[in-house]
Structures are given as C-alpha cells and as structure tokens.
N, C-alpha and C positions, 0 to 999 in steps of 0.2 A: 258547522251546523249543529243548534241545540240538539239535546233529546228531551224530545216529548213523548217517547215511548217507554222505556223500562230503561232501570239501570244495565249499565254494563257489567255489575257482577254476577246480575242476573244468567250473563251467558258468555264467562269469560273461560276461551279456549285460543290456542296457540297452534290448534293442529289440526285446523279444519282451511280451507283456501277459498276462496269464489274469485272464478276467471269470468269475467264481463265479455262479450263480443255483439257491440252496437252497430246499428245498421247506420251506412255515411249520410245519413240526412238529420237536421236538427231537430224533426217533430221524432226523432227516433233516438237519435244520441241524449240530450236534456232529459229524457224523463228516467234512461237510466245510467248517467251520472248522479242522480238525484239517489235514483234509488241506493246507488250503492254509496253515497254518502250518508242513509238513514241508518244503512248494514253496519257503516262501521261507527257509527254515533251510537248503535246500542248494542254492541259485541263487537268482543276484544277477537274479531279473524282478520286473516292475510286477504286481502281484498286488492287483487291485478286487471286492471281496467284495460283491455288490452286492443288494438288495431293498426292503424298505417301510421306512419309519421306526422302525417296532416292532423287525421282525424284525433288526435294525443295530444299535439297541439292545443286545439280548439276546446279540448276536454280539459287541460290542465290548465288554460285561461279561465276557464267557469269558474272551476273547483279553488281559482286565488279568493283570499277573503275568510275562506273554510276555518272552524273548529281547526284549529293548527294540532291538538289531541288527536282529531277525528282523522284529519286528513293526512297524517304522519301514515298510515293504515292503507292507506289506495296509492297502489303502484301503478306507476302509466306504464306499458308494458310494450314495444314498437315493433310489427312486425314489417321488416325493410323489403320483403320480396316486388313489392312494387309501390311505388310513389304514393296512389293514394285509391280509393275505389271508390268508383262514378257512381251517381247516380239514378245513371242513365241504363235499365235495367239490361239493355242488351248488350251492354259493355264490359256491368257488371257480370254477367255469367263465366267469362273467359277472364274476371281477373282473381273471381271466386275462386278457378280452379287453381292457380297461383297460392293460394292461403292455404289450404286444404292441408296441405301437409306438414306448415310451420304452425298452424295449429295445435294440429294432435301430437306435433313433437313439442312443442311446450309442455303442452298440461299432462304428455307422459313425465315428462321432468320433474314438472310438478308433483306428478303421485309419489314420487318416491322420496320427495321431503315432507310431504303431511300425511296424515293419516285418512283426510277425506278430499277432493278435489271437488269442488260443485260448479258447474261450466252454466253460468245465465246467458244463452245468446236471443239474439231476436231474430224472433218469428223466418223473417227476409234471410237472415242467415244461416239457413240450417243445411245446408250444402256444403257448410265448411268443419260440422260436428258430426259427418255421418260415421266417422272413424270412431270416434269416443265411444266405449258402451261397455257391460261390467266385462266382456270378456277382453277384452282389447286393454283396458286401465279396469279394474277390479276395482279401484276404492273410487273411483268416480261416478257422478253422476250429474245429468243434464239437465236444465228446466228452458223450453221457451217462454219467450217476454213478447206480448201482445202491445205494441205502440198503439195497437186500435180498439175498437170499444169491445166489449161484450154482444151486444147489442148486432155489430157489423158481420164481425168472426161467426156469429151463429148465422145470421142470414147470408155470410161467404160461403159459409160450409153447406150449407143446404141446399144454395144454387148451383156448386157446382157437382154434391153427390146424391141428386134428386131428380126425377123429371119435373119438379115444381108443379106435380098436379092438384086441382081444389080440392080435391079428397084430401089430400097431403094436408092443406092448410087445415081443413076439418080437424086435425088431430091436436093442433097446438091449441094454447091459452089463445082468445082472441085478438088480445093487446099484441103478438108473434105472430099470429097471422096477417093482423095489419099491416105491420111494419113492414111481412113481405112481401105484401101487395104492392106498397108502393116503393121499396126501394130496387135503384135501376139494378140491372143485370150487369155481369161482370165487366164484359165488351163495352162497354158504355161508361163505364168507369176509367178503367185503365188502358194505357196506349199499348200495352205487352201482356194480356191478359195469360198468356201461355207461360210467362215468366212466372206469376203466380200460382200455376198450375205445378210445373217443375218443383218448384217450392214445395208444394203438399207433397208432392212426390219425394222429396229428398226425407223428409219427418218421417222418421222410422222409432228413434230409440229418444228417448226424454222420460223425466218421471216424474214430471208434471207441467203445467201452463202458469204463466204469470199473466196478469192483467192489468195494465196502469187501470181501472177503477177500484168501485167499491161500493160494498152490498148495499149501501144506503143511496147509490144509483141507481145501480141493475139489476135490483135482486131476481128479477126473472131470466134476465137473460142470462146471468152466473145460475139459477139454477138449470135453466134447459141443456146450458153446456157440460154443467154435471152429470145430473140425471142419464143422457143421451150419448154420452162420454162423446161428446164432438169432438172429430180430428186424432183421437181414439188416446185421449187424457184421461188419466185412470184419477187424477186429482186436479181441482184448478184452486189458483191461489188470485183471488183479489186484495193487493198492496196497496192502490193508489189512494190517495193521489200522490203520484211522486213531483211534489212542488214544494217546496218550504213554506207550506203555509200556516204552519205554528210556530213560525220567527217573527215579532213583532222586530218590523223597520229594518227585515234583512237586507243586506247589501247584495246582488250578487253582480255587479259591473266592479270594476276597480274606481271608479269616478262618480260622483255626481252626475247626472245626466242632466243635460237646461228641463228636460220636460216635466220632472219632479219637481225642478222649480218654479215654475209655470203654473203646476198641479196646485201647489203649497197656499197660491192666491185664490183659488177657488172657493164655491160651495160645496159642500158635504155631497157627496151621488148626485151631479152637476154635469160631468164629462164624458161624453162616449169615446171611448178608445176607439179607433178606425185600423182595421192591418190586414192584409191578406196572406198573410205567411211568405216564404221563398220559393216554391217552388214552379208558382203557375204566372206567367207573365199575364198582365190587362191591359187592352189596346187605349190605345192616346184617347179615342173617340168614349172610350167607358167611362174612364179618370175622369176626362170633363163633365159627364154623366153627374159622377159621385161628387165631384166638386159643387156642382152646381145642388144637388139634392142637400147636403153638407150646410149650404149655405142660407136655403130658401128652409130648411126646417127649424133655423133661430136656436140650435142646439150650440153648447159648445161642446166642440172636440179634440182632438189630436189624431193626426192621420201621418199613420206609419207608410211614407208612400217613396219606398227603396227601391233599387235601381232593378233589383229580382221582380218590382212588379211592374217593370216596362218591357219592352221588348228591344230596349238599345242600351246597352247596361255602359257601355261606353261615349254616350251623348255627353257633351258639353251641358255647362249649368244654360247657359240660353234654351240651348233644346229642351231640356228639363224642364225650363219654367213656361214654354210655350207650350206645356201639355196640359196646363192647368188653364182654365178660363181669360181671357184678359184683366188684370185689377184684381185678381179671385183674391189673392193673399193680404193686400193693404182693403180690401171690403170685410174679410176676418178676422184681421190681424187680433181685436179686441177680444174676440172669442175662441180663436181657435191655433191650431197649431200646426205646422207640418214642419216631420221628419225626414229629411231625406237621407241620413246615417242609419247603422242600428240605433233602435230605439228597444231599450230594458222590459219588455214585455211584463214580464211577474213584478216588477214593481211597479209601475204604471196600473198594472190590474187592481195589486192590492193599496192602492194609493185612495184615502180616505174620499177623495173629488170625484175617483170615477165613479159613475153607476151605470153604466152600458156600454155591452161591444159587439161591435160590427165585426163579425169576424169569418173566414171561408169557412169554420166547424172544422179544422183536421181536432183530429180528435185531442191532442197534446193541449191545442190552445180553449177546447173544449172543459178538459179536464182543468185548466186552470181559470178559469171563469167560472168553472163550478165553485172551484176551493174558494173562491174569496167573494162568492155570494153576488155574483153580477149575472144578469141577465143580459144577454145575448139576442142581437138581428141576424139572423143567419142568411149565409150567400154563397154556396157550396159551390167550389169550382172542378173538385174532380174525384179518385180514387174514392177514399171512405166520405168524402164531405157530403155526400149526398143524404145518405144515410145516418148521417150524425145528427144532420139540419133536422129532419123526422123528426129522431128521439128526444133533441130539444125542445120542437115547437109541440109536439103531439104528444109525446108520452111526459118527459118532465115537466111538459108547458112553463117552461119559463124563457122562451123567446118569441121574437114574433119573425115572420117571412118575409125576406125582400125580393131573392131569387128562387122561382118554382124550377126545379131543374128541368121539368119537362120543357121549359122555353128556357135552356140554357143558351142558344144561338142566337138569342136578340141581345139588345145592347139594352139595362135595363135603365129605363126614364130617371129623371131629375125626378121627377113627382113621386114615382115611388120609393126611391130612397127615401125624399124627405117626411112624406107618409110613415114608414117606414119608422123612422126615427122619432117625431113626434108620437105616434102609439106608443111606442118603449116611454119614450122620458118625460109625456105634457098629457097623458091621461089615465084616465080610470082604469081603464084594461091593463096601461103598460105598469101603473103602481101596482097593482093586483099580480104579474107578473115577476118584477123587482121584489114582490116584497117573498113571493114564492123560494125564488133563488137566493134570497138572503136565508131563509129557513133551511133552504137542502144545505148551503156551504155551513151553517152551525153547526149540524149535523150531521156533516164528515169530519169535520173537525173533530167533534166530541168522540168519534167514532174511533179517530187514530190515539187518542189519550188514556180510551178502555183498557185496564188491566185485562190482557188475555186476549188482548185484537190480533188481526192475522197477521198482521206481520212478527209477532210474538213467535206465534205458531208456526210460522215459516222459518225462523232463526232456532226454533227447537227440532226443528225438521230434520235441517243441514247440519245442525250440530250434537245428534244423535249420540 
C-alpha cells in the first residue's frame, strides 16, 4: 500500500504495538485491514491483526499484493480457542466469552515487550477488552472502531439513551433532528436489538473512538458526538476512508477479474455497479424485479448477484439462472453483466466506466462510493442501511431513492428500479447529483494528503 500520508520517519518507533480485533463480517473486517495497512505504510510500529483462524485467513488473502515494506509490519495473529465466530449475533455471545481471556493474555504478553500496547477493536467487540485497562496492563490503552457512520452511532445513542421526546429534538442543529425523525427505531433494524444493548453495556474503558469517516462528510455529526461525548468518548478520531483510494490502478484481488475487463470497453461514468452486499438474502420474486427494471432503464450495468443474495446458497447453475427472467441475460448480454462469483468491489468502483451504484447503503460500501466520487441509488435492507440511505439522499444529496424503507415489505416494481436508474445516469437531476459526488470524493481525497490530517494526529497520539 502507497503512502500518501507523511513519511515514515516522520514517526519511526519500535516500541509502540497496535493489536487489531475485527468484527467476523466483511463490511467490518475491510475497512480495518485497510486501516492498519495505512498504520504501517506511515510508521515504523509492530502492527498484530489478530482473530480466529478463519477470519486470518480471509485477512491475509486481502493484504497479498501489499507494499511487501508495509506488509512485512502486520502480524496475522490466530486465536484457536474456537474455529471461527458467527455472525449470527446470538451465537456470537457464547463464543465471545471463549476469547475474552486469550485476549487479554496476549496483549499482557504484549506489554511487557513494548513500551506501549494500543488495542483498536470494533465497536461489536468490546466484550472481549473489558479486561484491558491501565490498571490491569498499565502501558496499554484501547480505542473503539465504528464500522458505521457518524451520522448512525449519534442517532443509536440517542434512541436508546433518550425518551426521544420533540422537546429533545428542539435542542439539536435541525439537519440532527431531521435525520431522527425519520430514521427507524432500533427494533426495526436489527433482528437482536438486546445484542446491541449488551454491547453498550460491556464499553466501559477506551480512550477514544475511531470512525471509518471523515470531517469533510460529517462534520456535524463528528461534532455532536464530541461536544455531547456520546457513548461517553472523551475524544473521537475520524480516519476514513479506509479504502485505497489514493492508489492509482490498485490491485487488491490476486487476478484480473473478467469485469474489469469488460469495464475497459466502456464509456467514461457509463456503468452502474449493482451489489447488495452478504449479509441479507433477496427473494427469487425481487431479483426478477431488479432484473427486469436493469433492463427496461437502457442503462448499462454489472450486477454482483452472489449466492449470499439468494436464499439457496447451494442451488444448482439451472436453479440460479431460473431466478433471473427468461432470455434476461442473452437481451443484455451487449450491455450488461452478471457476477455470480466475488466480484472486486473497490475496483469496479474506482474503474474509470463506472458512474453509479445501486447499493443496500451498509455503511463500508457507502464509504467507498464516496471515495471515488460515484453517486449512489440507495436500497436499504436492514441494521444501519436505513439510516445511511437518509444521509445520502437528504443530507449529502448525492443519491437518489429506490427503496422507502417504510414500505420495506413490498417487492419493489421493475418501474421503479428503472426510474430509479434513469434519474441517476439519463438526466438533469441525476448529472446535478454525479457531479455533487464527484466533488465530495475530491475532497476527501485532498483531505487525506493535508500535512497534519487526522490520521497524523492519531499516529502521534499512540506514539507519544
């Protein structure tokens, strides 16, 4: 991985550590792999990425490709107490308590070969650092890492340590009162809402917050969660975006992917990338939906459409193709594309053809649509996506609405997808939109290149 942040001799030390601990899902792991490959691209520390065997795996496949300099620095670090942890949040509680103590017997080990121990885990995992704290390891110290917005985290915190009354809203900026009028309630989000609850309850000791954004996103919602010390952070750090987006023609797959090649024949901002991330399956009856809308808007696309977004992950290729329209794929074929492997997300984004993406808003795939200056259709399907879709379409206005989540229980029309898709890429409103978001991703760009930007600041922090 370049540096586009400050030299390394800027902040060359040997006796400082950072233990990583990533939550098992992808829109959680990626952004801090990333991160701690920025860590060690612009300071010489001992950098230990650490989790289950699986999830090591998965991380030490990313990270091939790497600054062989940079990545010589990040230790994959395996903790064998059990196979691998679910993501499945009630599963996950009983295998957290499994970790908890090979945890804090690592990063005591730790202390007493460096002189500082700095533990970044996420958010989700802080049931497994309740041990860590200066009296327990004295040179240690904690920071959580927000997978989710600014934006989200302040209206999570608010809903659940608030009776959310109008007087209450009276008192924010009215851009934050907006937001919490219409983002759903927690129950309504997640299928474990008490899971999250526990969570807040475990956060006791930390000495600051991370955030995959950045001030030239949120500046309001990084400062309300200042100001307000939400979740009771006596500092917040906005890093992001943790994406490589000042590596021109980064590789991060081992291979060529065909869709890059595919891209390569295009026009310039031509392509809407189509993907709903892994987590949430889409019925047969929707896909056909989307297929059809995909087709009748005369756009072309590429539609990342994995086995994570069906609900038979083990279907034969016939069953697979009987989900899509009859003929759909030889009526497209001249235009459009489907994935049904991984498909290289951040390169596809930043690929010169795309200029819009259909995407469910988790916040990760958010963040990386920012960085590379593409404007987004948003289609929220669960936890934070609700709430991301808003900050998109309302506050940065630079996407437009396909799914209202208050009518999340309908199957949503071919017409409106391809409405949908024509606003974004065949008119006035949706250039006026593109060209919005090509301005904000300049814009965090330049922002990560500042002599003195926060991540600066946060490498002079830990290495005190």
């Amino acid at each position: 991985m370049a540096n586009h942040y400050v030299k390394k001799e800027e902040y060359s030390t040997t006796d400082v550590a950072v233990v990583i601990l990533p939550f098992p899902a992808h829109g959680h792991m990626a952004p801090l792999l990333y991160f701690a490959g920025r860590l060690v691209s612009v300071a010489t520390i001992s950098l230990y990425f650490a989790g289950t065997p699986r999830e090591i795996r998965r991380a030490m496949d990313r990270a091939h490709g790497w600054d062989p300099s940079s990545a010589a620095n990040i230790h994959f670090h395996e903790f064998p107490t059990t196979p691998s942890l679910s993501t499945n949040t009630t599963t996950l509680v009983g295998e957290m308590k499994q970790m908890r103590h090979p945890v804090y017997t690592f990063v005591k080990q730790l202390s007493t070969q460096y002189r500082r121990v700095v533990v970044v885990y996420d958010y989700l995992m802080s049931y497994l650092v309740q041990d860590i704290d200066h009296h327990s390891i004295q040179n240690s110290e904690a920071y959580r890492f927000h997978a989710m917005s600014d934006c989200f985290s302040f209206c999570f915190h608010h809903k659940i340590s608030t009776t959310d009354q109008p007087d209450d809203h009276d008192q924010l900026p009215p851009e934050a009162a907006e937001i919490l009028k219409v983002t759903p309630s927690l129950d309504d989000c997640f299928d474990d809402p008490e899971f999250y609850r526990m969570v807040e309850g475990a956060t006791k000791v930390f000495s600051g917050d991370i955030y995959n954004s950045n001030r030239k996103i949120e500046p309001l919602f990084l400062d309300l969660l200042e100001k307000r010390k939400v979740g009771g952070a006596e500092k917040v750090w906005a890093l992001g975006p943790f994406v490589p987006v000042s590596v021109p023609g980064i590789r991060v797959s081992r291979t060529r992917h065909e869709s890059l090649d595919w891209l390569d024949k295009q026009e310039p901002d031509s392509v809407v990338f189509v993907a709903f991330g892994s987590s949430v399956s889409i019925s047969d009856k929707q896909i056909k939906g989307i297929a059809l809308g995909l087709e009748r808007s005369e756009q072309k696309f590429i539609w990342a459409l994995r086995d994570a977004d069906k609900d038979d992950s083990n279907a034969n290729e016939a069953t697979k193709l009987s989900r899509l329209p009859l003929g759909f794929e030889e009526r497209v074929k001249e235009r459009g594309m489907i994935v049904r492997d991984w498909a290289p997300q951040l390169e596809i984004l930043g690929h010169s053809a795309t200029g819009g993406f259909l995407s469910h808003c988790g916040w990760n795939s958010c963040m990386e649509s920012i960085s590379h200056g593409l404007a987004m259709a948003t289609w929220p399907l669960a936890f934070d996506h609700p709430c991301n879709a808003v900050f998109v379409t309302k506050v940065l206005k630079i996407g437009v609405e396909v799914l209202d989540w208050e009518r999340r229980e309908e199957i949503v029309s071919a017409g409106t997808v391809e409405k949908a898709l024509r606003t974004l890429m065949a008119s006035e409103e949706g250039e006026e939109i593109r060209k919005r978001a090509k301005e904000l991703g300049n814009t965090v760009k330049r922002s990560l290149m500042e002599s003195g930007n926060e991540t600066d600041l946060f490498i002079a922090q830990i290495t005190r």
